[in-house]
N, C-alpha and C positions, 0 to 999 in steps of 0.2 A: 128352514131346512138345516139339519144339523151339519158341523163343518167334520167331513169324512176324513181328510187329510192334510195332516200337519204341513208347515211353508216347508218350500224347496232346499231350504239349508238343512232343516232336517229332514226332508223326504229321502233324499238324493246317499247321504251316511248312513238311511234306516235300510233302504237299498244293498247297498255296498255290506254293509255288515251283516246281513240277512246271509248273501250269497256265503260271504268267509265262512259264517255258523254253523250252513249246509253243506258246505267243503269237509267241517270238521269229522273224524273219522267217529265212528260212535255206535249205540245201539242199532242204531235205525237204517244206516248203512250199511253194517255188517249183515241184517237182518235181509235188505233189498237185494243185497248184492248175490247170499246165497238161494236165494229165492231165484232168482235170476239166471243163478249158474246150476242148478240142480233142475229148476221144471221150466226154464226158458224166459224171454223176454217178455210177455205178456203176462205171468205169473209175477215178475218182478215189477212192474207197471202197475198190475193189481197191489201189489203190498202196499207203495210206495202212495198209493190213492189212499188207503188204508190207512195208514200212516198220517198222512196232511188230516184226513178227516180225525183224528184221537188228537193230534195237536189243535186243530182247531178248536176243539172242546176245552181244551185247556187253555187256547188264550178266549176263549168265551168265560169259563169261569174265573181266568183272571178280572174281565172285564167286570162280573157279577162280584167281586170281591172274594169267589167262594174259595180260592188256592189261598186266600190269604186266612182266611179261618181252620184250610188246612192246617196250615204252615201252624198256626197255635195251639190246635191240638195234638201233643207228641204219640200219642195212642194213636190219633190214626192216620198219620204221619208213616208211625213204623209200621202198620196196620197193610198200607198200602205200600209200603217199599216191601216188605216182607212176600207180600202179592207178587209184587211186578219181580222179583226175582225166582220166586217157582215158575213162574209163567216163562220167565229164559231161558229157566233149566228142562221145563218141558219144550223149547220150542229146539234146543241145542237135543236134547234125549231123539223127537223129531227129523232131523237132519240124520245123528249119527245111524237112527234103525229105519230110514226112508230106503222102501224098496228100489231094485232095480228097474233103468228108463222103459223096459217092455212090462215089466209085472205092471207097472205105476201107470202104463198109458190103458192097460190090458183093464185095471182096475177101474180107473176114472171112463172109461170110456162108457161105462154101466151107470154114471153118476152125473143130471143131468148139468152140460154147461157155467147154466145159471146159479145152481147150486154151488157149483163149484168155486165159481168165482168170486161169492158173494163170501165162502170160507176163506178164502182169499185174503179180500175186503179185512173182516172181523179181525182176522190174525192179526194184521200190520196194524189193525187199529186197538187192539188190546193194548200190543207191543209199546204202543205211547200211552196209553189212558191208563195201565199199573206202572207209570213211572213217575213219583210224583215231584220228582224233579225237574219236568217238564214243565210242569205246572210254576214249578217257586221260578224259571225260569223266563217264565213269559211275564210272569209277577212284576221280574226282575226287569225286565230287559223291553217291555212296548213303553212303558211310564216315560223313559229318555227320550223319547219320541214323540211325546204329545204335546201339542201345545193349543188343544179347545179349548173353548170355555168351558164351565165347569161342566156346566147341563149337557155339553158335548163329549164328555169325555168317554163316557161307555162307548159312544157308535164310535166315535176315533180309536179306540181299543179295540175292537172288534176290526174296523176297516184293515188294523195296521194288521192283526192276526192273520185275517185272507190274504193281506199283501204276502206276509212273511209265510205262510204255507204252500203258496202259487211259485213264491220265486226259488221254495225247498223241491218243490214237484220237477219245477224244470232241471233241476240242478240231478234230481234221480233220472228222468228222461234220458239227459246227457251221460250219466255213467252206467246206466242199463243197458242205454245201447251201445257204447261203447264193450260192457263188459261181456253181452251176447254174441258182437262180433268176433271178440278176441274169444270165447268157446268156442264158436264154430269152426275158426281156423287153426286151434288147436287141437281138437279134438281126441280132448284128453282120454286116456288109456284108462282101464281101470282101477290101477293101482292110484294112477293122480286123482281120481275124482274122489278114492276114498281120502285119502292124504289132505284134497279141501275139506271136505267133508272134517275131518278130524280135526282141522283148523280153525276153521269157523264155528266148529260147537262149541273149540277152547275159547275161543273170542268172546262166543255170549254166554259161558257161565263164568268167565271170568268176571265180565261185566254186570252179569249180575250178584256175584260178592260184592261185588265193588258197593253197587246201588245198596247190598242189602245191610252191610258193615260199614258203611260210611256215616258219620255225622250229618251233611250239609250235603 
């Protein structure tokens, strides 16, 4: 039976680091958070599924070596940051022209559940799988973690990936529901919700310059 997870000296670091990671402020937050704050808590739960699943993918094909064959072809390297930053700018265009809470409920209400949720799903999981610095990052960062044997190392790569994507879920859990609570009770006006609104588009097109003009 293959050995799933690394000794406690580094189980217990790969833990701990994981959590700070998902603290960090970033696409994927900004992404949960307006998701969250615009169609509710369950819509932000959805992304954030969404999301662990597109990372997961990425530390799968860390595990397959494929992010690392990325990483060497610069074509399509910028191929896919070029991607992953239209798909911000659509997701930011999205936000700023999202109709109002009765058109939006008036709307979807015609569009079955399932449907609905599973677009949801897709979105948050784009959101990570054109960012291919998610990828060089999982590259980067389960390797410090492993200590199988060789023949072990894929499923230990893969193990640590589920870990570190379970222990990102719960960490959106805790700030969705936080951040759904603090909507409710504020109940924002309509001048404030366009004001996030304008906020959070500038966040994820800024962020995706960032992805799409950056080197590394």
């Amino acid at each position: 039976m293959p050995q799933l997870l690394p000794d406690l000296s580094l189980l217990i670091p790969f833990i701990l680091a994981g959590i700070a990671l998902n603290l960090t402020p970033g696409v994927d937050m900004a992404y949960v958070l307006a998701k969250t704050t615009h169609q509710g808590k369950k819509a932000g739960l959805l992304a954030a599924l969404g999301i662990s699943l597109g990372s997961m993918v990425h530390a799968t094909a860390s595990a397959l070596g494929i992010s690392a064959l990325l990483a060497a072809s610069e074509t399509a390297f910028l191929t896919l940051k070029i991607a992953g930053a239209i798909y911000l700018f659509y997701i930011a265009y999205k936000i700023l022209t999202a109709p109002s809470q009765n058109h939006r409920e008036n709307k979807e209400h015609s569009i079955s559940t399932k449907s609905k949720n599973g677009r949801i799903i897709l979105e948050g999981a784009m959101t990570n799988l054109l960012n291919p610095k998610i990828g060089l990052f999982m590259l980067a960062f389960l390797p410090q973690f492993i200590d199988a044997a060789p023949q072990d190392v894929v499923w230990q790569t893969l193990a640590l990936g589920l870990l570190f994507n379970i222990n990102g879920y719960i960490v959106f859990v805790v700030l969705i529901t936080l951040t759904s609570l603090a909507a409710a009770k504020i109940k924002a006006s309509r001048v404030t919700k366009t004001l996030l609104r304008w906020i959070t588009a500038t966040i994820l097109g800024g962020m995706a310059i960032r992805i799409a003009f950056t080197n590394n």
